[in-house]
PALOGU-948090 format. One record per residue (C-alpha): x, y, z. Coordinates in steps of 0.25 Angstrom, whole numbers, padded with zeros to 4 digits, always signed. Last residue first. Layout:
N
XYZ
...
This chain:
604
+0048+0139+0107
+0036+0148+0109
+0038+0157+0098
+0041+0146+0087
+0055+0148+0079
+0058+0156+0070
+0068+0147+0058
+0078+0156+0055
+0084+0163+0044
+0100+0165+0040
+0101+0178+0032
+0115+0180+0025
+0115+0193+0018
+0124+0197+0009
+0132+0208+0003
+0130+0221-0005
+0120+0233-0003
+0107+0224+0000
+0111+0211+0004
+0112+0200-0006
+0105+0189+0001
+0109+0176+0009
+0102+0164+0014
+0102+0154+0027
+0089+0148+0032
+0086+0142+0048
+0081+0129+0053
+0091+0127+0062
+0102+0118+0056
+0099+0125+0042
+0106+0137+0047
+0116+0128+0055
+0120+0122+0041
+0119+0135+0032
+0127+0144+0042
+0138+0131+0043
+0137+0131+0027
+0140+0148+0028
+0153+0147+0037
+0158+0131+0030
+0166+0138+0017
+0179+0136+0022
+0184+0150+0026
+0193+0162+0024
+0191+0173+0012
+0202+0172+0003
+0196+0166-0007
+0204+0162-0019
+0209+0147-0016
+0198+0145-0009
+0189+0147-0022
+0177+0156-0022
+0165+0157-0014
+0166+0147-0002
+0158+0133+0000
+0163+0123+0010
+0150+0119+0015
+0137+0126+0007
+0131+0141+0012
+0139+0147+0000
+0132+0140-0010
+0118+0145-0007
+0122+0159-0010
+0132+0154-0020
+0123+0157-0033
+0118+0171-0025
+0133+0176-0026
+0137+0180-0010
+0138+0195-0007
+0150+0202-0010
+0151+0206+0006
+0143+0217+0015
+0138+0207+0025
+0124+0203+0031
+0121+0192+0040
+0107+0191+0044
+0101+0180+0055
+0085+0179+0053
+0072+0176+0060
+0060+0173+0050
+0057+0171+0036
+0051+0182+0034
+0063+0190+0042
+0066+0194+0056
+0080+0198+0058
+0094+0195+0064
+0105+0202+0059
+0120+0202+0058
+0125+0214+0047
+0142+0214+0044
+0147+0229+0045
+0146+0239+0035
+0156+0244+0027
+0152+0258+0020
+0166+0263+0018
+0177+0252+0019
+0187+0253+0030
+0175+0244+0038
+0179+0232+0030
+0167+0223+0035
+0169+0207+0028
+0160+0203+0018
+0166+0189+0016
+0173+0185+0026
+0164+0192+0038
+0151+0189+0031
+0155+0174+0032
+0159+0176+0047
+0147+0182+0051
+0138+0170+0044
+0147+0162+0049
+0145+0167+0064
+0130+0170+0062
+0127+0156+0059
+0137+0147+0067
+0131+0154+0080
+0116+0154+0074
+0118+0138+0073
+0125+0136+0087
+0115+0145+0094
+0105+0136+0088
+0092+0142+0080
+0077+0140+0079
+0073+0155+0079
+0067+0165+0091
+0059+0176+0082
+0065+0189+0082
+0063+0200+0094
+0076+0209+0090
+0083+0210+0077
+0099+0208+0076
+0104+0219+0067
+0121+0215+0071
+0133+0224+0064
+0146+0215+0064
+0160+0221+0058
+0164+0226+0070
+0175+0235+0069
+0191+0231+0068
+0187+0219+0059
+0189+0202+0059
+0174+0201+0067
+0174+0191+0077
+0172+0198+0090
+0159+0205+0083
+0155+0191+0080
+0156+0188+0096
+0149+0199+0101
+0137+0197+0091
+0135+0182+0094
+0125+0183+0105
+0116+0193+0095
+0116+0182+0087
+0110+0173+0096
+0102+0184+0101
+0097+0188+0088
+0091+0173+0083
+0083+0171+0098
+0083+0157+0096
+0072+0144+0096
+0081+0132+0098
+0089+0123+0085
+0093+0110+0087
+0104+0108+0078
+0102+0093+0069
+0118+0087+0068
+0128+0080+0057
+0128+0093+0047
+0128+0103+0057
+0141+0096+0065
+0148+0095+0052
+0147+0110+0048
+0150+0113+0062
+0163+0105+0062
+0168+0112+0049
+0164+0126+0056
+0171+0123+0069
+0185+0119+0064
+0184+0132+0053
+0182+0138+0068
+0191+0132+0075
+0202+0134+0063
+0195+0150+0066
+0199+0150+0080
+0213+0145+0081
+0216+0156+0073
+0210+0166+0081
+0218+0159+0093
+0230+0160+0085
+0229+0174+0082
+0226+0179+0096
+0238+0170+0102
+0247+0178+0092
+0240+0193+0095
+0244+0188+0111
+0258+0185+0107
+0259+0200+0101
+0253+0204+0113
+0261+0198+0122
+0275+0202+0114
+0285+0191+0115
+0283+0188+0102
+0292+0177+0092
+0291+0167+0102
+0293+0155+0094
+0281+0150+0100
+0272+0163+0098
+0278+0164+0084
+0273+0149+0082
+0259+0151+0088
+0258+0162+0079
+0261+0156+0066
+0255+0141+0070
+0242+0150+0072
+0243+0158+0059
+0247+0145+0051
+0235+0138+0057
+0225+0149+0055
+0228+0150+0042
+0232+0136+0036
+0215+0131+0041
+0209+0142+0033
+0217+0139+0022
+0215+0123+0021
+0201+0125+0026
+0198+0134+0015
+0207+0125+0005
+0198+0112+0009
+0184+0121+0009
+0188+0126-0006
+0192+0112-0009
+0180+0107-0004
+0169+0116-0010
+0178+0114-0023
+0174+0099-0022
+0159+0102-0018
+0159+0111-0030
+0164+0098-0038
+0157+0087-0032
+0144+0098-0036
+0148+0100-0050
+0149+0086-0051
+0135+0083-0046
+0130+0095-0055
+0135+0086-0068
+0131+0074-0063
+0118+0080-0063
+0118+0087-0075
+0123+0074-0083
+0110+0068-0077
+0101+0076-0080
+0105+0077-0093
+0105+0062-0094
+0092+0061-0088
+0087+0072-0097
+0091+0065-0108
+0087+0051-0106
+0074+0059-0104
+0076+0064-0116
+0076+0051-0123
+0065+0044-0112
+0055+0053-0118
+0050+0045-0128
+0049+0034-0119
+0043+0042-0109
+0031+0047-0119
+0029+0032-0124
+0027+0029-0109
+0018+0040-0105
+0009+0035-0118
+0008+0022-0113
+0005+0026-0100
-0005+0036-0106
-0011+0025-0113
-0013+0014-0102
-0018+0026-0092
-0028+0028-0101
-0033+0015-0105
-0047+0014-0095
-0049-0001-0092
-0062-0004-0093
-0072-0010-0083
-0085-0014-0086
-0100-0014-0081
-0113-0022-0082
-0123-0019-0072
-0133-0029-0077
-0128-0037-0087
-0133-0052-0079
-0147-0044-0079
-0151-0053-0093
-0145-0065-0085
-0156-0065-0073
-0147-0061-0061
-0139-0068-0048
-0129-0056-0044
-0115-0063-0045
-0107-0050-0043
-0100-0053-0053
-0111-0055-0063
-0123-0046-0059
-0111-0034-0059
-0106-0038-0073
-0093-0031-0075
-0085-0031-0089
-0071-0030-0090
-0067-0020-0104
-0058-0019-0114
-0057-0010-0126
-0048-0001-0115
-0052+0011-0109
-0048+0027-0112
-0064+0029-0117
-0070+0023-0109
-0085+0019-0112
-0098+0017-0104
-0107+0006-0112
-0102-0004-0099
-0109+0006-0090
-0103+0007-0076
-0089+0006-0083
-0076+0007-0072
-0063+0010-0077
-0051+0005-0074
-0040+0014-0075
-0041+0023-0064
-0040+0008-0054
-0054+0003-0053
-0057-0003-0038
-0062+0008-0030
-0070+0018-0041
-0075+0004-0047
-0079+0000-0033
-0088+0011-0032
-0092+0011-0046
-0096-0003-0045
-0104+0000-0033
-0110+0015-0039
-0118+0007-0051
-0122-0006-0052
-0123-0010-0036
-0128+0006-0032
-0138+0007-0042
-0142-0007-0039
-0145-0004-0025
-0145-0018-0020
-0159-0023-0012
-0158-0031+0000
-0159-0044+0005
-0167-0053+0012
-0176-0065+0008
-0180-0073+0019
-0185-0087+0020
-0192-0089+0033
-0195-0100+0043
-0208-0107+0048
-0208-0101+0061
-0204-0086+0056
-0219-0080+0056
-0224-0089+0069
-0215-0078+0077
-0222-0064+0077
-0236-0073+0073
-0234-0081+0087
-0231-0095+0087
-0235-0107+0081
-0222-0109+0075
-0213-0103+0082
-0203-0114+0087
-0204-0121+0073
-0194-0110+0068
-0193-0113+0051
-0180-0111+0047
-0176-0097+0042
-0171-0095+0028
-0163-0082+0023
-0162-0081+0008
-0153-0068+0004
-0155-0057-0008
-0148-0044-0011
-0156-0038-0024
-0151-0031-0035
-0163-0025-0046
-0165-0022-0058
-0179-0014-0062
-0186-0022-0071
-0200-0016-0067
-0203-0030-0060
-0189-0031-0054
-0175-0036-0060
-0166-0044-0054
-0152-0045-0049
-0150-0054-0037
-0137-0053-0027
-0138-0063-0017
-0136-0061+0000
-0131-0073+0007
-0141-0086+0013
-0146-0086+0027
-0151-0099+0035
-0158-0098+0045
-0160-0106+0060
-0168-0101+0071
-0163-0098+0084
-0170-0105+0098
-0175-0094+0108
-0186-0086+0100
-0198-0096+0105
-0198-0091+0120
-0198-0076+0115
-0212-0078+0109
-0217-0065+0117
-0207-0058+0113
-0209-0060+0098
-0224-0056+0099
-0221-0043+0108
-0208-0040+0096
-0220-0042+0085
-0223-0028+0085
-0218-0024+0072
-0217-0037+0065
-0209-0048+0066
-0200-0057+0054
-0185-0051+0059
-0189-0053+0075
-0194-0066+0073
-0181-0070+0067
-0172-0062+0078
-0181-0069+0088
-0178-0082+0082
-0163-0081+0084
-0156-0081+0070
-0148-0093+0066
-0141-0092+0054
-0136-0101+0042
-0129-0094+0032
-0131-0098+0016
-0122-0093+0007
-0132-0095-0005
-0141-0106-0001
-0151-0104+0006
-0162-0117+0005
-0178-0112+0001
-0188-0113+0010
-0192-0099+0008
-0190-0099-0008
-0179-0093-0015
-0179-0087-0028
-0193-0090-0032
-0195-0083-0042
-0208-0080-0037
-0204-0078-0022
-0192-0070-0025
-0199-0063-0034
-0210-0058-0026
-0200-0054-0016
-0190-0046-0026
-0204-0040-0029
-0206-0037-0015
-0191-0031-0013
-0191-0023-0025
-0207-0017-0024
-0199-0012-0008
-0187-0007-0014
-0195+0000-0025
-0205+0006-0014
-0192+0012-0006
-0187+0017-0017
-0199+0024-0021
-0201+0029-0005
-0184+0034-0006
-0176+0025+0003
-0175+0025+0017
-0161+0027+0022
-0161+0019+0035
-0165+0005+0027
-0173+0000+0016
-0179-0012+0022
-0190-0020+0013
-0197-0031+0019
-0206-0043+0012
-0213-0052+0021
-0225-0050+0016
-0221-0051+0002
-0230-0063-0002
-0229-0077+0006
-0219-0077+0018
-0210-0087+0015
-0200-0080+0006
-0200-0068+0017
-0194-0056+0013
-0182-0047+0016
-0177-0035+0010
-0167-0024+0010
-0165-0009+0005
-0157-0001-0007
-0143-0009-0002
-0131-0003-0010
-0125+0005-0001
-0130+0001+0014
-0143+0004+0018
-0142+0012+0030
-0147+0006+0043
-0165+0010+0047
-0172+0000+0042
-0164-0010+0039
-0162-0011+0054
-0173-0018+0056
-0184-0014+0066
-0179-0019+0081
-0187-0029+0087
-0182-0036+0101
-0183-0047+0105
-0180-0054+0119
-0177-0067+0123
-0163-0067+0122
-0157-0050+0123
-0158-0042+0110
-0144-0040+0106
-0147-0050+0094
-0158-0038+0088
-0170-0043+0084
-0175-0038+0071
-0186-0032+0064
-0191-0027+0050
-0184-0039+0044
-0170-0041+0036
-0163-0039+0049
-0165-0055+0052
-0154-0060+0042
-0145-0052+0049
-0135-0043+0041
-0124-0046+0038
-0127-0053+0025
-0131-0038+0021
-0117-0033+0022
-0111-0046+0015
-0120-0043+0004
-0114-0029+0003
-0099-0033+0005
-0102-0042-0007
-0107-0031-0015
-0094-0021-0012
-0085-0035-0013
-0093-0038-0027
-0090-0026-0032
-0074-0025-0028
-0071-0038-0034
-0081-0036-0047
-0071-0022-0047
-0059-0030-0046
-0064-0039-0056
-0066-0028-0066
-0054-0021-0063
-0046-0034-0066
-0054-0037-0080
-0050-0024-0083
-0036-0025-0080
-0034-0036-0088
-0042-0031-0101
-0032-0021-0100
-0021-0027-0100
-0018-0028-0115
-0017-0014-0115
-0006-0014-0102
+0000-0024-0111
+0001-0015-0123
+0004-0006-0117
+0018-0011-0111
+0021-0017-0124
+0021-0004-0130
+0030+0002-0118
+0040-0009-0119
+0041-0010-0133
+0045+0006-0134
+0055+0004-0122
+0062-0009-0128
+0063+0001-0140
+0069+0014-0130
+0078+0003-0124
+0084-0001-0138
+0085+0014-0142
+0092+0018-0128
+0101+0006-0128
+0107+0011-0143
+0107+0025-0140
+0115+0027-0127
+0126+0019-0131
+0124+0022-0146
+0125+0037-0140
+0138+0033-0132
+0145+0025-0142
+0145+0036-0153
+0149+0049-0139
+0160+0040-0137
+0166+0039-0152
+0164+0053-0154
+0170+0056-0143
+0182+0048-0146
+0182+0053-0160
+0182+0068-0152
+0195+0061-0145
+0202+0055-0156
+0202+0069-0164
């Protein structure tokens, strides 16, 4: 009665144990996992706020990166001609721009330059590029770049005298270079032949592209690239020819190019949006867009704005945008963690059921690896006492002299040498099985039946009947294998020796057949058959038996000799060379054991 109270008592304090800390850790849990939401909620407006300045980050580097592009470029390429530095001193050369003929970059719809000084539009040039745009484009670039012109002047956004401010760069450009950008088709006799004047440089002063948003006269909006370049005056030419009289009272240059603004409002920003918005941030073109998984909140984008493009007010809103911060992933992470806690009972459950089933297979395993050892220690122990109390018998009857007969003394010797033989052997073996699992065989390309055949002599010398118990099928013309003589030696003589304990040939029975060695071709190449007329070995043990120490039945019982280490030393040079062991029921009664080799290639 005092022990079921005692169990009862135990199992009481264990389940309020176990109950108790796992109630107050499933609350703390519950508050975790609500809290936790509600941050990553509360969050939100965060994160939007940091994908939109990543994205202002990112834009103004792609816009940036275009300007700095265009700053590149020499103040005197914006003309129909150019000199080129490589032209030797004293000499010019006109080549036509190459704003005619290089790609546009993305973004750029063509380039412009223009003369403050020079009056009405005279001076005006349009370039479009290699990639000549359609003759409609090419007209609106053109109305563009004269009524950008016209403005200019009447506006008057920057007059030719007037200072450069923004980021101003001061240059010195030879004059060659100069009278090269303002001449004419033509004009390179003229300049040449002023080649004394060209010598001194003259002095400019370059300011950095601005971004201008306006609207034409049909209230088409457009985004336009603007510089200020002013030369100094060149007293030198004044008076000289026309080619070169053009540029002796200075110039104040308008350069620039035209923004695609299909490409800086529209396929940019989803550019970098694609680039620089994580799967949860997502990207609104059109602010009256929805989504439908996103937070109430949203961070607005104002392309005039950030990328500080000078614009009346009312155009301030053009290409407004927004980011939102799509919820999805905030829910179903929510809603994974409700599902685990939930889920955490049977869990609990499974890992303590899992648990108990692997403690429980461990011990099954100390305790078949125990019985492995005491069936391998009482082996030994009887295989050892045997030979030894034989030879210690018959080494003491020849000492005692108990025979004089020679023969009889001869029959003694016999014994004790065979004796002596097999403790060499049971020796051998546990030696072997340490060499193969300290050492890597090197295995050679074979001939598989002549090894065997080279052992047939000495298993028929083996055999423990009258008649020979062997009967050899050994094909002809096999693939050579990856195989060691030692392996194939250990191999073939276990396996042997196994079919001889337990299926040995008892020829006073009708129908006894001797023991079948094969070699063979199969489908999964060359192969080494053993096949006996034994019980056969139980398809649960079939793997078993191949293990160290491991014999059917209880040592105590068996009276078949041996430790248990013939079949683990076939499995261990079998895996040394490559090579697979398995048995089958052979047809009629018994088993086969099939070891397959790896083929190896014909010209190694």
């Amino acid at each position: 009665m005092a022990a079921p109270r005692t169990h009862r008592s135990a199992l009481a304090l264990y389940a309020v144990l176990l109950v108790l800390p796992t109630v107050a850790l499933g609350v703390i849990q519950w508050r975790h996992i609500e809290r936790e939401h509600a941050d990553e909620l509360a969050a939100v407006p965060r994160d939007a706020e940091d994908a939109a300045r990543r994205f202002r980050e990112a834009l103004r580097a792609e816009v940036d990166a275009l300007l700095a592009s265009e700053s590149q470029r020499g103040v005197a390429q914006y003309a129909n001609y150019y000199c080129p530095d490589s032209t030797p001193e004293g000499e010019v050369t006109l080549l036509p721009t190459q704003l005619r003929s290089e790609p546009r970059p993305k973004g750029v719809l063509g380039w412009f330059s223009f003369d403050l000084a020079g009056g009405d539009g005279a001076s005006l040039q349009v370039f479009t590029g290699g990639e000549e745009p359609a003759p409609e484009q090419l007209a609106d670039l053109r109305r563009a770049s004269l009524e950008l012109h016209d403005s200019v002047r009447s506006e008057a956004w920057l007059v030719a005298s007037a200072p450069v401010e923004f980021g101003a760069e001061r240059l010195e450009l030879p004059v060659r270079a100069l009278a090269a950008s303002r001449a004419a088709q033509g004009d390179e006799d003229c300049i040449e032949a002023e080649r004394m004047l060209l010598a001194n440089p003259v002095r400019m002063v370059a300011g950095q592209f601005q971004l201008r948003f306006y609207r034409d006269a049909q209230g088409e909006p457009r985004l336009v690239a603007h510089r200020h370049v002013r030369v100094d005056a060149i007293p030198q030419l004044i008076g000289a020819t026309n080619c070169l009289h053009r540029v002796s009272e200075g110039l104040g240059l308008v350069q620039g190019f035209f923004v695609d603004l299909g490409w800086w409002a529209g396929i940019l920003p989803r550019e970098v949006a694609a680039r620089v918005l994580t799967k949860r941030e997502r990207f609104l073109e059109h602010p009256e867009g929805s989504c439908e998984h996103c937070a109430d909140y949203h961070a607005d984008l104002w392309l005039i704005r950030d990328l500080d493009v000078s614009a009346a007010p009312q155009d301030e809103a053009f290409g407004r945008m927004q980011i939102a911060i799509d919820t999805t992933e905030l829910d179903a992470r929510y809603h994974s963690r409700l599902w685990r806690f939930f889920g955490m009972g049977a869990m609990l459950f499974a890992a303590l059921g899992t648990g108990v089933a692997l403690l429980w297979r461990s011990v099954e395993k100390e305790l078949e690896q125990a019985a492995r050892t005491e069936n391998f220690v009482a082996a030994v122990t009887h295989e050892l006492r045997t030979p030894l109390s034989s030879i210690k018998l018959h080494a003491e009857m020849l000492q005692d002299g108990w025979t004089t007969d020679p023969a009889k003394q001869q029959e003694y010797y016999k014994r004790i040498v065979r004796e002596t033989e097999r403790l060499s052997t049971m020796v051998e073996r546990v030696l072997e099985k340490a060499k193969l699992t300290s050492t890597t065989a090197h295995p050679t390309p074979c001939d598989l039946t002549e090894l065997v055949d080279n052992h047939v002599q000495q298993l028929l010398n083996w055999r423990i009947t009258d008649a020979p118990d062997l009967e050899f099928e050994l094909a002809e013309d096999l693939p050579r294998v990856w195989l060691t003589k030692e392996a194939l030696h250990s191999i073939l003589v276990n396996l042997v020796e196994n079919a001889r304990k337990y299926a040995p040939v008892d020829f006073a029975k009708p129908g006894a057949t001797p023991i079948v060695i094969a070699t063979l071709a199969t489908a999964e190449g060359p192969a080494l058959e053993v096949r006996d007329r034994g019980p056969g070995v139980p398809k649960a043990q079939r793997q078993k038996i191949f293990d160290a120490f491991y014999r059917l039945g209880s040592e105590s019982t068996r009276t078949t000799r041996g430790t248990g280490l013939g079949l683990h030393l076939v499995s261990l040079h079998a895996a040394s060379v490559g090579a697979r062991v398995l048995i089958e029921d052979r047809p009629g009664g018994g088993s086969i054991f099939r070891v397959t080799f790896k083929a190896a290639p014909a010209n190694a």
